[in-house]
N, C-alpha and C positions, 0 to 999 in steps of 0.2 A: 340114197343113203350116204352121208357125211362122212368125211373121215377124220377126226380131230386129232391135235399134238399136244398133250400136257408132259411140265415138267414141272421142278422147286425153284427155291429161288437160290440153291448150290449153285445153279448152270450160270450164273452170272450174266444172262442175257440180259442186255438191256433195250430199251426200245429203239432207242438211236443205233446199236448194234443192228438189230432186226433189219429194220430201216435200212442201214448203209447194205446190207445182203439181200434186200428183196424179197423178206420175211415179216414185215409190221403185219400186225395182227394176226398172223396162223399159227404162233405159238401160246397157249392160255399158262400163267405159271403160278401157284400154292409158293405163297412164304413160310419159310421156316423162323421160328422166335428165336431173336436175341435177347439175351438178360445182361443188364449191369446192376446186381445187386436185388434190389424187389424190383427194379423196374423194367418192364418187355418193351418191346419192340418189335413190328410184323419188317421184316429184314426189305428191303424196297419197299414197303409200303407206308412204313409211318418212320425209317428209317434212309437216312440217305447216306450213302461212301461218306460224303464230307463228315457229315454229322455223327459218324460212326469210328471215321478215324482221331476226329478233334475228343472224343470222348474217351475214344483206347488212350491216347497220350497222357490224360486228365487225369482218369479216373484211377483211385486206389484199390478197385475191385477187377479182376481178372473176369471178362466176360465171357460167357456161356450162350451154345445153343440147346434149342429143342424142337425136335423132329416132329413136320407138319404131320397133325391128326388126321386117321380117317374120316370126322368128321369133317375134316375142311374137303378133302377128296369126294367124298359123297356130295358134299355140298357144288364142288365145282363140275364136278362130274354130271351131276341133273342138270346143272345150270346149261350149260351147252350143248347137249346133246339129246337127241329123241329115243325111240326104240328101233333099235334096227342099223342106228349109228355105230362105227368105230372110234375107238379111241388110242391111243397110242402112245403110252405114259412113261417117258425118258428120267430115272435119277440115279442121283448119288449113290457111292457103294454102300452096300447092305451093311457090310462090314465096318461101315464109316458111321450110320445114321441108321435108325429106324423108319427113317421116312418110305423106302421103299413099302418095307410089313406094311406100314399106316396103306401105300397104296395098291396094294394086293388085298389085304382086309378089308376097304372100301369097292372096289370092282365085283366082288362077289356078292353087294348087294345088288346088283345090276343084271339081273337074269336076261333081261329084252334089249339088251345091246353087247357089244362084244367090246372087251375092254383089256389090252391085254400091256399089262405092266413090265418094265423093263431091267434091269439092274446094270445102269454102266461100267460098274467096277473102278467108276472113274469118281471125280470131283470138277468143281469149277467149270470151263468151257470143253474138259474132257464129256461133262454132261452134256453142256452148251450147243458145242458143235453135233454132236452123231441129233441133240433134238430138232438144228437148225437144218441139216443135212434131210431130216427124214420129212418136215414140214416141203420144205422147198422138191422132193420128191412125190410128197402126194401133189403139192399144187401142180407138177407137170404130168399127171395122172395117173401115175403107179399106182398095183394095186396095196391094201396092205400087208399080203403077204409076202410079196418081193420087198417093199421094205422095212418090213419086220426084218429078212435073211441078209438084206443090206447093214444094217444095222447092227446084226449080232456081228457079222464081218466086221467093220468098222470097229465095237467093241473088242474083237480076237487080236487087229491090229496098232492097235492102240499105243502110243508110246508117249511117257509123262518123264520128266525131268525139270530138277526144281531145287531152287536152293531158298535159303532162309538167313534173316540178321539172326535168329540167336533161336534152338529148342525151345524154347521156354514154354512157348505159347503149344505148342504140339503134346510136350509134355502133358501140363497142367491141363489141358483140355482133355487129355486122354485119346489122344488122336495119335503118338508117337507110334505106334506099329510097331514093326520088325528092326527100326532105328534107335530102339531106346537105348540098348547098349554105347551108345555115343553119348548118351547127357553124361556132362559133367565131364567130357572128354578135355585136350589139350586147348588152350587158348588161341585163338586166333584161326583154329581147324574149323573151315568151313564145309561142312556135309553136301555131296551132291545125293538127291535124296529120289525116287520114282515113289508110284502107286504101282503093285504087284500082287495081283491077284484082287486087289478090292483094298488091299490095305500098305500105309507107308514104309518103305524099305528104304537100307543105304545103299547107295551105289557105288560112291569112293569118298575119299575123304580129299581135303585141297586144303593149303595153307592161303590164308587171305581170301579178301571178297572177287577180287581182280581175278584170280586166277580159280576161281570156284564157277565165277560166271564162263569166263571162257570155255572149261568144261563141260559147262552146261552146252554152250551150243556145239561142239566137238560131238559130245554123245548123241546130242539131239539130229546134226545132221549126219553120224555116221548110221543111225537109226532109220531116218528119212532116206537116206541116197540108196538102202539094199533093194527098191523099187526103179526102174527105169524111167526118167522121166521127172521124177521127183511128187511129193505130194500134191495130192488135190487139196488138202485143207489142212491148215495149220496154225496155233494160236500163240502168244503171248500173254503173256498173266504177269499182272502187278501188284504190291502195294505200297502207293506211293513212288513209285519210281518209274514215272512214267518215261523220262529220259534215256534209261537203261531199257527199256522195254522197245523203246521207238528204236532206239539203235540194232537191239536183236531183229527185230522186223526187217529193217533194211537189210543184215545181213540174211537173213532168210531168203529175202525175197529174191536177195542177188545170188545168192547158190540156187534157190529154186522157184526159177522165174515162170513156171509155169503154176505154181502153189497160190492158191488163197491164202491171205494171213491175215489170220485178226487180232483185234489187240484189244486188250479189256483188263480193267482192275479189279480184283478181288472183292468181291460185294460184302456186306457184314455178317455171311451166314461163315463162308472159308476163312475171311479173313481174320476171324474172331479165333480160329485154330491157326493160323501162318504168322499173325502179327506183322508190323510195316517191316518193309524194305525184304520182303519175297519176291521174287521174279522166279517164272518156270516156260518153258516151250513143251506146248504139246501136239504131236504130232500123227496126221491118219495117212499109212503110205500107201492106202486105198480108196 
Protein backbone atom coordinates (compact mmCIF):
# COMPACT_ATOMS: atom_id res chain seq x y z
CA UNK A 1 0.00 0.00 0.00
CA UNK A 2 1.32 3.45 -1.35
CA UNK A 3 1.93 6.40 0.37
CA UNK A 4 1.35 9.61 -1.70
CA UNK A 5 2.37 13.69 -1.21
CA UNK A 6 -0.14 16.20 -2.74
CA UNK A 7 -0.08 19.68 -2.36
CA UNK A 8 -1.23 23.42 -4.54
CA UNK A 9 0.46 25.13 -6.54
CA UNK A 10 0.93 28.14 -3.26
CA UNK A 11 4.12 25.74 -2.34
CA UNK A 12 5.96 27.04 -5.38
CA UNK A 13 7.58 23.75 -6.01
CA UNK A 14 8.82 23.59 -9.21
CA UNK A 15 10.15 20.62 -10.94
CA UNK A 16 13.66 21.83 -11.37
CA UNK A 17 13.41 22.61 -7.56
CA UNK A 18 12.21 18.90 -6.93
CA UNK A 19 14.90 17.81 -9.11
CA UNK A 20 17.84 19.73 -7.64
CA UNK A 21 16.49 18.01 -3.93
CA UNK A 22 15.87 14.55 -4.86
CA UNK A 23 12.27 14.83 -5.12
CA UNK A 24 11.27 14.81 -9.16
CA UNK A 25 8.04 13.05 -9.33
CA UNK A 26 6.98 12.11 -5.37
CA UNK A 27 5.31 15.19 -5.16
CA UNK A 28 1.67 15.37 -7.21
CA UNK A 29 0.50 19.23 -7.13
CA UNK A 30 -3.54 20.94 -7.85
CA UNK A 31 -3.18 24.54 -9.39
CA UNK A 32 -4.98 27.18 -7.94
CA UNK A 33 -6.68 29.95 -10.86
CA UNK A 34 -5.32 33.18 -11.70
CA UNK A 35 -7.65 35.81 -13.08
CA UNK A 36 -6.68 39.06 -15.07
CA UNK A 37 -9.99 40.38 -15.65
CA UNK A 38 -12.49 37.39 -17.51
CA UNK A 39 -9.42 35.63 -18.37
CA UNK A 40 -8.00 32.35 -16.07
CA UNK A 41 -5.18 30.74 -15.89
CA UNK A 42 -4.35 27.21 -14.15
CA UNK A 43 -1.20 29.02 -12.12
CA UNK A 44 1.91 26.56 -13.56
CA UNK A 45 0.08 25.06 -15.82
CA UNK A 46 -1.21 27.22 -18.58
CA UNK A 47 0.64 30.03 -16.77
CA UNK A 48 4.40 30.59 -16.36
CA UNK A 49 6.49 33.23 -13.64
CA UNK A 50 7.56 35.01 -16.97
CA UNK A 51 4.26 35.27 -18.43
CA UNK A 52 2.74 36.07 -15.26
CA UNK A 53 4.91 38.76 -14.30
CA UNK A 54 5.26 40.43 -17.89
CA UNK A 55 1.32 40.60 -17.45
CA UNK A 56 1.19 42.07 -13.75
CA UNK A 57 3.47 45.00 -15.23
CA UNK A 58 1.02 45.39 -18.26
CA UNK A 59 -2.08 44.94 -17.38
CA UNK A 60 -4.60 47.72 -15.96
CA UNK A 61 -6.57 45.03 -14.04
CA UNK A 62 -5.24 43.86 -10.56
CA UNK A 63 -5.20 40.19 -10.52
CA UNK A 64 -6.98 37.63 -8.47
CA UNK A 65 -6.84 34.01 -7.25
CA UNK A 66 -9.22 31.25 -6.73
CA UNK A 67 -8.91 28.29 -4.57
CA UNK A 68 -8.36 24.81 -6.04
CA UNK A 69 -11.86 22.87 -6.08
CA UNK A 70 -12.67 19.78 -4.60
CA UNK A 71 -13.43 18.70 -7.70
CA UNK A 72 -9.96 18.88 -8.86
CA UNK A 73 -8.93 17.08 -5.47
CA UNK A 74 -11.29 14.23 -6.03
CA UNK A 75 -10.05 14.24 -9.35
CA UNK A 76 -6.33 14.00 -8.40
CA UNK A 77 -6.82 12.05 -5.63
CA UNK A 78 -8.52 8.79 -7.71
CA UNK A 79 -6.08 9.57 -10.10
CA UNK A 80 -3.05 8.28 -8.14
CA UNK A 81 -4.07 6.25 -5.71
CA UNK A 82 -5.78 2.68 -5.09
CA UNK A 83 -7.92 1.63 -1.94
CA UNK A 84 -5.85 1.03 0.86
CA UNK A 85 -3.36 3.93 -0.22
CA UNK A 86 -2.28 6.92 1.88
CA UNK A 87 -2.26 10.07 1.04
CA UNK A 88 -0.69 13.18 2.59
CA UNK A 89 -2.10 16.48 1.53
CA UNK A 90 0.30 19.63 2.35
CA UNK A 91 -1.31 23.46 1.82
CA UNK A 92 -1.65 26.95 2.18
CA UNK A 93 -3.21 28.62 5.40
CA UNK A 94 -6.84 28.10 5.79
CA UNK A 95 -7.01 31.42 6.78
CA UNK A 96 -5.23 32.60 3.53
CA UNK A 97 -7.30 30.33 1.00
CA UNK A 98 -10.15 27.90 0.84
CA UNK A 99 -8.14 25.43 -0.84
CA UNK A 100 -7.60 23.53 2.24
CA UNK A 101 -11.92 23.09 2.89
CA UNK A 102 -11.76 22.26 -1.00
CA UNK A 103 -9.19 19.35 0.26
CA UNK A 104 -10.80 18.11 3.39
CA UNK A 105 -14.33 18.12 1.37
CA UNK A 106 -12.68 15.97 -1.31
CA UNK A 107 -10.98 13.28 1.12
CA UNK A 108 -14.25 12.39 2.67
CA UNK A 109 -15.21 11.04 -0.43
CA UNK A 110 -12.51 8.52 -0.20
CA UNK A 111 -13.89 5.87 2.45
CA UNK A 112 -11.25 2.88 0.96
CA UNK A 113 -8.22 4.93 1.53
CA UNK A 114 -6.90 7.10 4.24
CA UNK A 115 -6.33 10.63 3.21
CA UNK A 116 -5.32 12.92 5.69
CA UNK A 117 -5.19 16.87 4.83
CA UNK A 118 -2.95 19.32 6.34
CA UNK A 119 -3.00 23.04 7.09
CA UNK A 120 0.51 24.65 7.01
CA UNK A 121 -0.59 27.85 8.39
CA UNK A 122 2.03 28.82 5.99
CA UNK A 123 2.24 30.15 2.13
CA UNK A 124 4.78 29.63 -0.68
CA UNK A 125 7.85 27.28 0.14
CA UNK A 126 6.62 27.53 4.00
CA UNK A 127 4.17 24.96 2.07
CA UNK A 128 6.96 23.86 -0.23
CA UNK A 129 9.26 22.78 2.07
CA UNK A 130 7.49 20.83 5.21
CA UNK A 131 5.52 18.88 1.49
CA UNK A 132 9.25 18.37 0.10
CA UNK A 133 10.61 17.33 3.58
CA UNK A 134 7.72 14.78 4.12
CA UNK A 135 7.93 13.32 0.39
CA UNK A 136 11.65 12.75 0.80
CA UNK A 137 10.66 11.02 4.34
CA UNK A 138 8.40 8.48 2.98
CA UNK A 139 10.81 7.85 0.06
CA UNK A 140 13.39 6.77 2.90
CA UNK A 141 10.66 4.64 4.47
CA UNK A 142 8.87 6.29 7.34
CA UNK A 143 5.78 5.30 8.33
CA UNK A 144 2.96 7.86 7.77
CA UNK A 145 2.28 8.51 11.01
CA UNK A 146 5.70 9.62 12.10
CA UNK A 147 5.57 11.98 9.37
CA UNK A 148 2.42 13.18 9.90
CA UNK A 149 3.92 14.23 13.88
CA UNK A 150 7.12 15.37 11.81
CA UNK A 151 5.34 17.72 10.00
CA UNK A 152 2.85 19.08 12.47
CA UNK A 153 6.57 19.77 14.40
CA UNK A 154 7.93 21.47 11.42
CA UNK A 155 4.65 23.45 11.15
CA UNK A 156 4.71 24.45 15.28
CA UNK A 157 8.36 25.66 14.31
CA UNK A 158 8.05 27.48 11.48
CA UNK A 159 9.47 30.86 11.01
CA UNK A 160 8.41 33.50 7.85
CA UNK A 161 9.78 36.92 7.48
CA UNK A 162 9.20 39.11 4.42
CA UNK A 163 9.24 42.25 3.15
CA UNK A 164 7.36 43.78 0.07
CA UNK A 165 7.78 47.01 -2.74
CA UNK A 166 4.69 48.48 -1.67
CA UNK A 167 0.96 46.99 0.42
CA UNK A 168 -0.84 47.38 -2.43
CA UNK A 169 -1.01 44.16 -3.70
CA UNK A 170 -1.84 42.34 -0.03
CA UNK A 171 -4.22 45.09 0.42
CA UNK A 172 -6.51 44.82 -2.60
CA UNK A 173 -6.23 41.13 -2.58
CA UNK A 174 -7.44 40.86 0.81
CA UNK A 175 -4.67 39.14 1.87
CA UNK A 176 -3.35 42.22 4.41
CA UNK A 177 -4.07 40.38 7.81
CA UNK A 178 -3.13 41.77 11.05
CA UNK A 179 -0.84 44.45 8.90
CA UNK A 180 -3.49 46.59 7.58
CA UNK A 181 -3.02 49.17 9.98
CA UNK A 182 0.15 50.11 8.07
CA UNK A 183 -1.52 50.96 4.52
CA UNK A 184 -1.35 54.33 3.88
CA UNK A 185 1.36 54.59 6.54
CA UNK A 186 4.68 57.14 6.23
CA UNK A 187 6.54 57.16 2.83
CA UNK A 188 9.40 55.24 2.33
CA UNK A 189 8.57 52.91 5.73
CA UNK A 190 9.23 49.65 4.68
CA UNK A 191 7.15 46.75 6.72
CA UNK A 192 8.98 43.86 8.01
CA UNK A 193 5.89 41.57 7.75
CA UNK A 194 5.61 37.29 9.22
CA UNK A 195 2.61 34.71 8.62
CA UNK A 196 1.33 34.25 12.41
CA UNK A 197 -0.95 31.86 13.06
CA UNK A 198 -2.16 31.38 9.33
CA UNK A 199 -2.42 34.77 8.75
CA UNK A 200 -0.07 38.16 7.78
CA UNK A 201 1.22 40.28 10.61
CA UNK A 202 3.70 43.36 11.24
CA UNK A 203 6.70 42.80 12.78
CA UNK A 204 8.55 46.23 12.65
CA UNK A 205 8.52 48.85 10.51
CA UNK A 206 12.18 50.09 8.73
CA UNK A 207 12.87 53.12 6.86
CA UNK A 208 14.05 52.24 3.15
CA UNK A 209 14.37 48.84 1.22
CA UNK A 210 18.23 48.61 2.18
CA UNK A 211 17.72 48.62 5.57
CA UNK A 212 14.09 46.56 5.66
CA UNK A 213 16.15 43.74 3.93
CA UNK A 214 18.82 43.67 6.44
CA UNK A 215 16.21 43.16 9.06
CA UNK A 216 14.80 40.64 7.41
CA UNK A 217 17.93 38.48 7.69
CA UNK A 218 18.70 39.85 11.40
CA UNK A 219 15.26 38.33 12.47
CA UNK A 220 15.40 35.46 10.32
CA UNK A 221 18.76 34.39 11.60
CA UNK A 222 18.25 35.47 15.26
CA UNK A 223 15.00 32.88 14.80
CA UNK A 224 17.23 30.19 13.11
CA UNK A 225 20.35 30.33 15.61
CA UNK A 226 17.81 29.52 19.06
CA UNK A 227 18.51 25.73 17.71
CA UNK A 228 22.17 24.48 18.04
CA UNK A 229 23.63 23.78 15.05
CA UNK A 230 21.55 25.72 12.94
CA UNK A 231 18.64 24.82 10.55
CA UNK A 232 18.17 21.68 8.45
CA UNK A 233 16.02 23.57 5.86
CA UNK A 234 15.74 26.91 4.92
CA UNK A 235 14.31 29.05 1.95
CA UNK A 236 14.47 32.23 -0.01
CA UNK A 237 11.54 33.68 -1.89
CA UNK A 238 11.42 36.15 -4.63
CA UNK A 239 9.84 38.35 -7.01
CA UNK A 240 11.96 39.24 -9.52
CA UNK A 241 14.79 39.92 -7.52
CA UNK A 242 16.55 37.11 -8.03
CA UNK A 243 19.92 39.02 -7.22
CA UNK A 244 18.75 40.02 -3.78
CA UNK A 245 17.55 36.63 -3.03
CA UNK A 246 21.01 34.88 -4.17
CA UNK A 247 22.80 37.22 -1.97
CA UNK A 248 20.43 36.22 1.18
CA UNK A 249 21.31 32.51 0.44
CA UNK A 250 24.86 33.05 0.44
CA UNK A 251 24.59 34.83 3.77
CA UNK A 252 22.47 32.01 5.08
CA UNK A 253 24.42 29.46 4.01
CA UNK A 254 27.56 31.24 5.59
CA UNK A 255 25.93 31.72 9.26
CA UNK A 256 24.48 28.18 8.75
CA UNK A 257 26.57 25.93 6.91
CA UNK A 258 25.03 23.09 7.88
CA UNK A 259 21.24 24.33 6.58
CA UNK A 260 19.85 23.44 3.25
CA UNK A 261 18.70 26.49 1.42
CA UNK A 262 16.48 26.87 -1.41
CA UNK A 263 15.77 29.48 -3.40
CA UNK A 264 12.72 29.83 -5.62
CA UNK A 265 10.33 32.74 -6.99
CA UNK A 266 7.08 33.52 -6.23
CA UNK A 267 4.80 31.41 -8.69
CA UNK A 268 1.43 33.36 -9.96
CA UNK A 269 -0.77 31.85 -7.17
CA UNK A 270 1.36 34.19 -4.00
CA UNK A 271 2.68 36.36 -6.24
CA UNK A 272 -0.56 37.74 -7.44
CA UNK A 273 -1.05 38.86 -3.57
CA UNK A 274 3.04 40.19 -2.84
CA UNK A 275 3.44 41.81 -6.36
CA UNK A 276 7.30 42.32 -7.67
CA UNK A 277 10.24 43.13 -5.74
CA UNK A 278 9.13 40.64 -2.37
CA UNK A 279 11.87 38.80 -0.96
CA UNK A 280 11.25 36.65 2.32
CA UNK A 281 13.38 33.89 4.30
CA UNK A 282 11.63 31.16 5.74
CA UNK A 283 13.07 29.17 8.07
CA UNK A 284 12.57 25.22 9.94
CA UNK A 285 14.89 25.13 13.19
CA UNK A 286 13.91 21.47 13.13
Amino acid sequence: MAVHIVTDSTSDLTPSLLEAHGAAGLIHIVPLTVHFGEEEFLSGVTLSNDEFYDRLVRSKVMPRTTQASPAAFIELYGKISQPGDTILSFHISSKMSGTYQSAVLAAKQFGDRRIEVVDTKSASLGVGVIALRAALAVKAGEKPDAVLAKSREWIRELQVYFVVDTLEYLHKNGRIGRAQALVGGLLNIKPVLTIDDGVVAPVEKVRGKANARTRLFDRAREALGQRPGGPPYAAIVHTRAQGDAEELSARLAAEFPKATVLVAELGPTVGTHVGPGALGIIGFPV
